[in-house]
C-alpha positions as CSV (number, residue, x, y, z in Angstrom):
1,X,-18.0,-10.3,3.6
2,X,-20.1,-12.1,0.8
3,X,-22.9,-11.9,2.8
4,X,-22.7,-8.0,3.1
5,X,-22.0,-7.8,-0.5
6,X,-24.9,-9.2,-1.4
7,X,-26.7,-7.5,1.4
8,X,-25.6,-4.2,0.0
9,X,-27.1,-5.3,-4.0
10,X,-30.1,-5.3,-2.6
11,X,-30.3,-1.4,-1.4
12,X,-31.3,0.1,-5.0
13,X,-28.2,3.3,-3.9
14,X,-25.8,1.0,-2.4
15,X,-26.1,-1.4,-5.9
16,X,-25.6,2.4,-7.8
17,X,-22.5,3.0,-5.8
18,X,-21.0,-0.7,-6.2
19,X,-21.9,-0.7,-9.9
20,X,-19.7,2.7,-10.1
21,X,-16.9,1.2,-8.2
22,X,-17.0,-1.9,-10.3
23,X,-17.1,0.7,-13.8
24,X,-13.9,2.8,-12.8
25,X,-11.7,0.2,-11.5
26,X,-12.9,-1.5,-15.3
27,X,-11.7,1.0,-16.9
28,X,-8.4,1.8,-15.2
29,X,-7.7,-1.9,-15.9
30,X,-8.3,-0.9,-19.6
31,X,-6.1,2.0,-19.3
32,X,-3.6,-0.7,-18.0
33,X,-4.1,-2.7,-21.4
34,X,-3.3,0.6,-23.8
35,X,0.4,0.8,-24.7
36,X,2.4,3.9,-24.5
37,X,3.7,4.7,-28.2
38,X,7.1,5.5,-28.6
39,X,9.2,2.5,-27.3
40,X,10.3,-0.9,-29.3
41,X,7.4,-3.4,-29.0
42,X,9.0,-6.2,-31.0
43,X,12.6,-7.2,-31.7
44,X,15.8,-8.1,-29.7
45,X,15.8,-4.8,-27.4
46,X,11.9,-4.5,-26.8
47,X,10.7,-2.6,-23.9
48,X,8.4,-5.7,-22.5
49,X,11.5,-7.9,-22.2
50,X,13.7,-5.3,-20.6
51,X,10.9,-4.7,-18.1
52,X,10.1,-7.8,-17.7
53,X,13.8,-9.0,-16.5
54,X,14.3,-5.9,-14.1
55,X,10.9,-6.5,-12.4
56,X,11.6,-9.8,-11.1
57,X,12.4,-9.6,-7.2
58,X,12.0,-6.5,-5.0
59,X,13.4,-3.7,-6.9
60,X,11.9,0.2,-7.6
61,X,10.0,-1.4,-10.8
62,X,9.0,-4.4,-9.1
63,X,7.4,-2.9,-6.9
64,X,6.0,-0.3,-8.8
65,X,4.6,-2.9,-11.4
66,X,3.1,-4.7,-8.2
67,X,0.5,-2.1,-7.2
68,X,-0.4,-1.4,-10.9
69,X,-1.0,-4.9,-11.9
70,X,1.4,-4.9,-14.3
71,X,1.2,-2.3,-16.3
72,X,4.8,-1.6,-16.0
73,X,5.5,-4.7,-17.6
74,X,3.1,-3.9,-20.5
75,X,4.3,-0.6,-21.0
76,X,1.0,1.0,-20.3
77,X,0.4,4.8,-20.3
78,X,-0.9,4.0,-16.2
79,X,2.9,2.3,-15.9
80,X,3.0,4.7,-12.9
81,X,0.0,3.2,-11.5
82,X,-1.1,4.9,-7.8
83,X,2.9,5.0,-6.6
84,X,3.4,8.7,-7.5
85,X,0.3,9.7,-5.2
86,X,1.1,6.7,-2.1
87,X,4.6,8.4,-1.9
88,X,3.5,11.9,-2.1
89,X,1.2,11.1,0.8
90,X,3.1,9.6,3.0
91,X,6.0,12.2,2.6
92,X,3.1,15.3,3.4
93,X,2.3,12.7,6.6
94,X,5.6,13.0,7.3
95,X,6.1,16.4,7.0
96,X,2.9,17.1,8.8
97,X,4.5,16.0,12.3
98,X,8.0,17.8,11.1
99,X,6.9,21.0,10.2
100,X,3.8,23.3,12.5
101,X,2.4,24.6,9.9
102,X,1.1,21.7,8.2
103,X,0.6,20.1,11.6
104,X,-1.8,23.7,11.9
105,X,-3.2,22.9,8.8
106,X,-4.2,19.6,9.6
107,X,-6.3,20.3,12.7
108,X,-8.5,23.2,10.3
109,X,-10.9,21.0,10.1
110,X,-12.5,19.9,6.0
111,X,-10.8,23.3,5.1
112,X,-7.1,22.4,6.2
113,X,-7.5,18.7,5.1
114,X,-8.7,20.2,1.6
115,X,-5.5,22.1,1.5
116,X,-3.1,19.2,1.9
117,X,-5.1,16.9,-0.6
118,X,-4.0,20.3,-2.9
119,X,0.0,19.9,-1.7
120,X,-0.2,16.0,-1.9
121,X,-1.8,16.4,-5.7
122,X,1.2,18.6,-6.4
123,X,3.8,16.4,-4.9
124,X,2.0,13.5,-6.6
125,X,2.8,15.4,-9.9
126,X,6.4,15.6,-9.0
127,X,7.2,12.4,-8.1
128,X,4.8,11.2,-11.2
129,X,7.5,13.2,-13.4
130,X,10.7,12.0,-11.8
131,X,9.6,8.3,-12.2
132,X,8.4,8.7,-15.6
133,X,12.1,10.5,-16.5
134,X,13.1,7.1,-14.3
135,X,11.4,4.7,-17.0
136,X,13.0,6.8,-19.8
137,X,16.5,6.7,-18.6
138,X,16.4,3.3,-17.6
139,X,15.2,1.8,-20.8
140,X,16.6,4.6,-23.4
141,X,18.1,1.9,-25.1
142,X,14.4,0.4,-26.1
143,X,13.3,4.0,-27.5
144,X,12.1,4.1,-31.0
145,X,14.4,5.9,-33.1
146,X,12.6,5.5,-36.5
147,X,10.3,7.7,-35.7
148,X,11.4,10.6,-37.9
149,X,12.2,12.4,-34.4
150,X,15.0,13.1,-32.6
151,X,15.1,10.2,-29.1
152,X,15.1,13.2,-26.8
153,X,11.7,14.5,-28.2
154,X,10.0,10.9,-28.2
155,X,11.6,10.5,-24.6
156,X,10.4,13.8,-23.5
157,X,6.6,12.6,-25.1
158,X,6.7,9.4,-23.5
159,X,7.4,11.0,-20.2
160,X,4.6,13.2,-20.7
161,X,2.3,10.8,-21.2
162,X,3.3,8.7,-18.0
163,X,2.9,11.7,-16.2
164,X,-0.6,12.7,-17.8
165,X,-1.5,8.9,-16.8
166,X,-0.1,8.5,-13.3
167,X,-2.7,11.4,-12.7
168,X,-5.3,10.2,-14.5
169,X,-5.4,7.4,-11.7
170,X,-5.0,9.7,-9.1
171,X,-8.3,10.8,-10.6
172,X,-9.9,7.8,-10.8
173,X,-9.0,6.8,-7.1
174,X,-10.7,10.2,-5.7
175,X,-13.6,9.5,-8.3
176,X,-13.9,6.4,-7.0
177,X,-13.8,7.9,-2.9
178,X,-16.4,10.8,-3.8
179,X,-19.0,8.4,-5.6
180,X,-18.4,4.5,-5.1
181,X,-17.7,2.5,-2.1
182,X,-14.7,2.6,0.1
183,X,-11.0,4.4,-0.7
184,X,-10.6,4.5,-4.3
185,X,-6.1,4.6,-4.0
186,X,-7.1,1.8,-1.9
187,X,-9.2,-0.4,-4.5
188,X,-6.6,0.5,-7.2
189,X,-4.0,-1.0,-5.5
190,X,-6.2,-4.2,-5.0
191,X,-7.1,-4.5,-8.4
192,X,-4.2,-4.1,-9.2
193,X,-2.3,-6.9,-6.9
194,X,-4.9,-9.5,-7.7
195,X,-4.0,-8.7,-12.0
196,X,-0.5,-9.3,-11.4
197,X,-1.0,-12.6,-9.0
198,X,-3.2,-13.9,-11.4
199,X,-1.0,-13.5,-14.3
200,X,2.2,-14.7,-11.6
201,X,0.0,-18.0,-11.6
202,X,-0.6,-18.6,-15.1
203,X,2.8,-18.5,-16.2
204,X,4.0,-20.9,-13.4
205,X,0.8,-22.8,-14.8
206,X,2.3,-22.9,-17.9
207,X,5.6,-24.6,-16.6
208,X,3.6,-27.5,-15.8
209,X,4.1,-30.4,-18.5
210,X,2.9,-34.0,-18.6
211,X,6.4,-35.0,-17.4
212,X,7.1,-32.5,-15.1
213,X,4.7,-32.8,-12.4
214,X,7.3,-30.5,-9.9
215,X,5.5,-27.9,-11.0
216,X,2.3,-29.0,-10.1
217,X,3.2,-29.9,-6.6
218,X,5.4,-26.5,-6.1
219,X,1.7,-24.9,-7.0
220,X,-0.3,-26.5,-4.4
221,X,2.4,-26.2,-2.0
222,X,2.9,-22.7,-2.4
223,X,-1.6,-22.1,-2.6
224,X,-1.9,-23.9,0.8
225,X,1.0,-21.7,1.9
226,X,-0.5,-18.9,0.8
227,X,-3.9,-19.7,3.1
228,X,-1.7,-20.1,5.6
229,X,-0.4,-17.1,5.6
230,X,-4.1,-15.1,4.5
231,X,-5.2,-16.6,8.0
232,X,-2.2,-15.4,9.9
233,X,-2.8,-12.0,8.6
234,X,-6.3,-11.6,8.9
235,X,-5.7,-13.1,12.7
236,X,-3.2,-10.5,13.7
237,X,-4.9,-7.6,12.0
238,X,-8.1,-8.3,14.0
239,X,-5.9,-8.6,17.2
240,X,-6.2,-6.1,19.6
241,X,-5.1,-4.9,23.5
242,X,-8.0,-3.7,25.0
243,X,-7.2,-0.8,28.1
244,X,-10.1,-0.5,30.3
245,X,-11.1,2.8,31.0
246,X,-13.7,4.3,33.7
247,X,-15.8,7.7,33.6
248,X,-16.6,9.6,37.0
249,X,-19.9,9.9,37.5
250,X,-20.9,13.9,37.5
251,X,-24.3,15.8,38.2
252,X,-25.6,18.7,36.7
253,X,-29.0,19.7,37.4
254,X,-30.7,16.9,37.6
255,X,-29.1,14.5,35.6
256,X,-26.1,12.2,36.0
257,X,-23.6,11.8,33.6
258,X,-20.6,9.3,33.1
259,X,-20.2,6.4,35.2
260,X,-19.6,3.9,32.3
261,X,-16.8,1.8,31.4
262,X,-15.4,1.5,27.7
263,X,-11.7,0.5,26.7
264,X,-8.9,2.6,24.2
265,X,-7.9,-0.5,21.8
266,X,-4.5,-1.1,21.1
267,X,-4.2,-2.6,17.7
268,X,-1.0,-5.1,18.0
269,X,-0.8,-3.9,14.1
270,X,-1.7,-0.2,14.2
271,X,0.6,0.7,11.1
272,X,-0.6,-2.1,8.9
273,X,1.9,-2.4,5.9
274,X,3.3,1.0,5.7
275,X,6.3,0.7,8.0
276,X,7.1,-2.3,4.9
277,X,6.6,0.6,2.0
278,X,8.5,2.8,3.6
279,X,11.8,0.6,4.3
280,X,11.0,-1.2,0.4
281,X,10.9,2.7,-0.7
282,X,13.7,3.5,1.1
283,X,16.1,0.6,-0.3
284,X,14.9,1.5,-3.8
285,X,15.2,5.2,-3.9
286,X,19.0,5.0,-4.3
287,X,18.7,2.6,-7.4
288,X,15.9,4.7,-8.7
289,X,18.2,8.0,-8.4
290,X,21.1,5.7,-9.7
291,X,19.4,5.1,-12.9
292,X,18.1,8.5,-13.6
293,X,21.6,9.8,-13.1
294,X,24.5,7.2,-13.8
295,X,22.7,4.9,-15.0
296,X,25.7,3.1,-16.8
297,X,27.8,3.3,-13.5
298,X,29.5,0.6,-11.7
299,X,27.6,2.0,-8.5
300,X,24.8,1.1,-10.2
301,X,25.5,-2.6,-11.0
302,X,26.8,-3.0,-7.5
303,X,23.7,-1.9,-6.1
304,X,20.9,-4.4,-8.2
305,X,23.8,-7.1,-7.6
306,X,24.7,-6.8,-3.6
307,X,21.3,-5.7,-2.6
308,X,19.1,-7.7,-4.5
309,X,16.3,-9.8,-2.5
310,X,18.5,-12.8,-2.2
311,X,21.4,-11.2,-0.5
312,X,21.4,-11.0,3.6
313,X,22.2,-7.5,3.1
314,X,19.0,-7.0,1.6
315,X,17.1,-8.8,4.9
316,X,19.7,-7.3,7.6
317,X,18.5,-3.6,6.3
318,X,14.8,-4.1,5.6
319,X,14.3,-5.8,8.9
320,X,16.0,-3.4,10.9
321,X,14.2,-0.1,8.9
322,X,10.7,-2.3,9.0
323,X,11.4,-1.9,12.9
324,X,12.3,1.5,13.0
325,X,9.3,2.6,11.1
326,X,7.1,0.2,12.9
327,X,8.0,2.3,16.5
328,X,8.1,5.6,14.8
329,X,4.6,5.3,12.8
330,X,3.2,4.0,15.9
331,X,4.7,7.2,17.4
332,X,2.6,9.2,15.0
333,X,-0.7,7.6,15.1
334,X,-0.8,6.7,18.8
335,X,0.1,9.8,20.6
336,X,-0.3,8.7,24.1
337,X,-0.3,12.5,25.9
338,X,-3.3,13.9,23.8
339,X,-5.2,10.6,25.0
340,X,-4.1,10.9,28.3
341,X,-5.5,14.9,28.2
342,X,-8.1,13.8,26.4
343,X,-9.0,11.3,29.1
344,X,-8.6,13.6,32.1
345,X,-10.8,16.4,30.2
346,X,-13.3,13.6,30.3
347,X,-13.4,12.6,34.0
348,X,-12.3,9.0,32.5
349,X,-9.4,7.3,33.8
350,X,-7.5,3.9,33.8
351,X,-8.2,1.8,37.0
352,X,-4.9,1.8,38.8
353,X,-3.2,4.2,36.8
354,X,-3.0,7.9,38.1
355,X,-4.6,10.3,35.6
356,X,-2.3,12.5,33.5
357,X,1.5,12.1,32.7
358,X,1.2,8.6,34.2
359,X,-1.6,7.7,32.4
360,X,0.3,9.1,29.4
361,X,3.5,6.6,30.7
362,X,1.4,3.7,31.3
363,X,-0.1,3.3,27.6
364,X,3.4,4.7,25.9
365,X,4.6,1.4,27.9
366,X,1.7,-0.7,26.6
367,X,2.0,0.4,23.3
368,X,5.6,-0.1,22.7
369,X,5.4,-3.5,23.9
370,X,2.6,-3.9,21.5
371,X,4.4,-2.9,19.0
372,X,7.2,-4.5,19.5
373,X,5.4,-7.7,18.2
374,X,3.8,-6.2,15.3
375,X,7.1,-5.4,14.2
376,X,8.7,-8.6,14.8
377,X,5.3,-9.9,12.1
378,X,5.9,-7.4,9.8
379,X,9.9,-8.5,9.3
380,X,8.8,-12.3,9.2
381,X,6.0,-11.2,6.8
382,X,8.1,-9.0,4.5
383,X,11.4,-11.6,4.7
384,X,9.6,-14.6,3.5
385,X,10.1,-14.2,-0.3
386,X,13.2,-13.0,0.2
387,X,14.7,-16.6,2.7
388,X,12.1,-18.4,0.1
389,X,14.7,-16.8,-2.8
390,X,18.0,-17.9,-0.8
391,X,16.1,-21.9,0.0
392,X,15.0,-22.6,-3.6
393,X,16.4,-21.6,-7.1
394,X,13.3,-23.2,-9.6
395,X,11.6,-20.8,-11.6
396,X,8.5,-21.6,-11.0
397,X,8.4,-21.3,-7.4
398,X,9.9,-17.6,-7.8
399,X,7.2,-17.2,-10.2
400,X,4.5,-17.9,-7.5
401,X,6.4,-16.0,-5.0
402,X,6.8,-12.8,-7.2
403,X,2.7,-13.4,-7.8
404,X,2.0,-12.8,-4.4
405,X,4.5,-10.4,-2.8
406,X,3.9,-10.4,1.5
407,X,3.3,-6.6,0.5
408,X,0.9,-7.3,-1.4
409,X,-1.0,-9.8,0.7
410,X,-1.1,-7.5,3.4
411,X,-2.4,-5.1,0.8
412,X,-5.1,-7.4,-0.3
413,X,-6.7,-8.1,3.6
414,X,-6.7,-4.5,4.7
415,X,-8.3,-3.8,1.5
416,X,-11.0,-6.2,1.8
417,X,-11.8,-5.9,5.3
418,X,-12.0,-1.8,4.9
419,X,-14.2,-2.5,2.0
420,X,-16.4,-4.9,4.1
421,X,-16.4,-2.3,7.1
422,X,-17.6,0.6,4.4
423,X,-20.5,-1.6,2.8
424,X,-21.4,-2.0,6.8
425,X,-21.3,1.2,8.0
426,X,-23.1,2.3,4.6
427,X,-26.2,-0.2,5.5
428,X,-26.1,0.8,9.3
429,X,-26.7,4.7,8.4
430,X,-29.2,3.7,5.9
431,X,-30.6,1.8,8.5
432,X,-30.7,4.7,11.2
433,X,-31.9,6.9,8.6
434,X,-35.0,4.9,8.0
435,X,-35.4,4.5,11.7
436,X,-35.6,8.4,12.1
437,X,-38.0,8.6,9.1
C-alpha cells in the first residue's frame, strides 16, 4: 500500500487529488475540534463529563462517538459525525429490495441512482434531526440556562446546529468522492476511528506510573493482540471461493467467440461489517427512542443496565442478529438466479452443474455455506470486547479496548484496502490512457 502511495505522488493529478483528500478530511477534523455553544463546559454537570461516562462500552453514543472520532465527547457541532447518512443509506438499501419502485429506480441507470442519492440526503436529514433532539434530551440537564434564553430555545439552537453539521459532513464525504481519492463517507469514518484509538491509547498511557508497570504490560499485550487480529482480518477479507465457469465456443461469420474459462468469486466475507452495524443499530435504537421519549423512566435504566456490553444478553442477541443479517445481506448482494440467467444468456456454464435453476441451486448452496463461516467471524469478531469486559475489570484494559472497537477495526482494513485498490485502478487508467495516446 505504501508503495502505491508513493507511486501515486508522483503522477502530478493523482498528488492534486490526494492533497484534496488530505485538505477535507483536515478540516472536518477541525470542525471536530469547534464546540457547539449552548451546553455547560465547566462545572459539576458539564456536557464533556456526561458524554464521556455514557460513551464507554457499546451503547447509541458510543458508537456514534466511534465513527466521528470523538466529537461526541467534545461536544462538537460534527457530534453527529457520518451516522445520520450510514443509517439513511442502508435503510433506502433496504427498502430498495422491499419496495419495486425503488428497486425500478435502481436499475435507471446514473439517472435512478441520482434520485436515491436525493431520498438518502433527505433521510440523512431526518435521522440527523432525531439524533440531534436525541443529544438534547439526553443531556438537558447540562444545558446552559444563563443564557438570558428560555432552555427550550437554546435546545432547539443547539439541535439546529447538530443538524446543520451532520450535513455539512455529508458534504464533505461526497466532496471528497467527486474530487479526491476513494469514498469520501468511507475516509470519514477512518479518520475518524484512528482519532478516537489514538486518544483511547493516550489515556491508558497515562495510567502508566513508575510503580505501576500493569499498565504497561496490559498495553503491549493488548498492541500484539491487536496485530493479531489486523492479520486475521485482512486474511479473511482477502479469502475467497472461486466457482469455475466455462463459455461455449460460438461462430459468427468468421470469427469464434467464447471458449474461455473464468470463475464467479465467492467472497467468504461478502457483507464486510454491515451485518455488525445493523445488529449494534438495532440493539441501540430502543435506548435511543428511550431517551428521546422517557428518558427518566425505569425502562430506560433497565435497558443501559441489563443490556450493557457485559451482560450475556447483550452477546446472546448481537450474535444471533449478526447471523441473521450476515444470510440476509448475502441474500441481497449475491442473488444467485440473475447470475445463473446471466450465465445461460452467456453460453457460460459451471462444469457439472446443469445450466439454469440448478445452476442457480448449486451456488445458493455454495454461498450459504460460505456464509455460514463469515458469520460465525463476524460474531467472534464483534463479541471480543464484549467476553474481554466480562474476563477483566482494570480500567486500562477497557480503555484500550473501547480505543479499538472490532467495528472499528474492521472499518479501518476495508477502508485501507479500498483506498489502496482506488489509488491502483487510478494509475492503471492513467496508464492505458497514455498507452492509447
Amino acid at each position: 500500500m505504501f508503495k502505491t502511495l508513493i507511486n501515486a505522488f508522483k503522477v502530478k493529478d493523482l498528488r492534486k487529488k490526494i492533497l484534496i483528500t488530505l485538505g477535507l478530511l483536515i478540516l472536518f477534523r477541525v470542525g471536530c475540534a469547534l464546540v457547539c455553544p449552548g451546553f455547560i463546559l465547566s462545572g459539576d454537570n458539564n456536557i464533556f463529563d456526561r458524554i464521556s461516562n455514557q460513551t464507554n462500552g457499546t451503547t447509541f453514543f458510543s458508537l456514534m462517538n466511534l465513527l466521528s472520532g470523538d466529537a461526541l465527547s467534545n461536544c462538537s457541532i460534527l457530534a453527529l459525525g457520518v451516522s445520520p447518512y450510514i443509517t439513511a443509506s442502508i435503510v433506502i438499501q433496504l427498502l430498495t429490495v422491499a419496495i419495486p419502485a425503488l428497486e425500478r429506480l435502481s436499475k435507471q441507470g446514473e439517472d435512478g441512482r441520482r434520485k436515491i442519492q436525493f431520498y438518502t440526503r433527505i433521510a440523512a436529514l431526518v435521522l440527523a434531526l432525531a439524533q440531534a433532539i436525541g443529544i438534547v434530551v439526553s443531556f438537558k440537564s447540562c444545558i446552559n440556562a444563563n443564557l438570558g434564553m428560555p432552555t427550550w430555545v437554546v435546545g432547539a439552537g443547539i439541535v439546529l446546529m447538530l443538524t446543520a453539521g451532520g450535513m455539512f459532513t455529508v458534504w464533505l464525504g461526497e466532496k471528497i468522492t467527486q474530487v479526491g481519492i476513494g469514498n469520501g463517507m468511507s475516509l470519514l469514518i477512518f479518520v475518524g476511528i484512528l482519532s478516537s484509538a489514538t486518544n483511547g491509547i493516550s489515556n491508558a498511557a497515562k495510567t502508566i506510573t513508575g510503580s505501576n508497570l500493569e499498565g504497561l504490560w496490559m498495553i503491549i499485550i493488548y498492541l500484539v493482540a491487536l496485530v493479531l487480529i489486523f492479520g486475521l482480518i485482512v486474511f479473511i477479507d482477502s479469502s475467497e471461493r472461486r466457482v469455475g465457469v466455462k463459455y461455449a465456443k460460438q461462430i459468427k461469420g468468421r470469427k469464434m467467440y467464447g471458449g474461455q474459462d473464468t470463475f464467479i468469486p465467492i467472497k467468504l466475507n461478502a457483507s464486510g461489517v454491515m451485518p455488525i452495524i445493523f445488529a449494534t443499530s438495532l440493539i441501540t435504537l430502543p435506548q435511543l427512542v428511550m431517551s428521546i421519549f422517557w428518558p427518566e423512566s425505569s425502562a430506560y435504566y433497565w435497558y443501559q443496565t441489563y443490556m450493557g456490553t457485559s451482560s450475556w444478553a447483550y452477546i446472546v442477541i448481537l450474535a444471533v442478529l449478526i447471523f441473521a443479517f450476515a444470510f440476509f445481506y448475502a441474500q441481497i448482494t449475491f442473488d444467485t438466479e440473475d447470475i445463473s440467467r446471466r450465465l445461460q444468456q452467456q453460453g457460460g456454464f459451471i462444469p457439472g452443474i446443469r445450466p439454469g435453476k440448478t445452476t442457480a441451486e448449486y451456488l445458493n448452496r455454495i454461498s450459504k455455506r460460505i456464509t455460514l463461516f463469515g458469520a460465525v467471524f463476524l460474531a467472534f469478531i464483534a463479541l471480543i470486547p464484549s467476553l474481554a469486559f466480562k474476563a477483566v475489570n482494570d480500567y486500562t484494559f477497557v480503555t484500550l479496548v473501547n480505543a479499538f472497537s472490532t467495528t472499528g477495526l474492521m472499518i479501518i482494513v476495508s477502508v485501507a484496502l479500498e483506498f489502496d485498490k482506488g489509488l491502483e485502478a487510478q494509475m492503471l487508467m492513467r496508464n492505458y490512457k497514455g498507452f492509447l495516446n
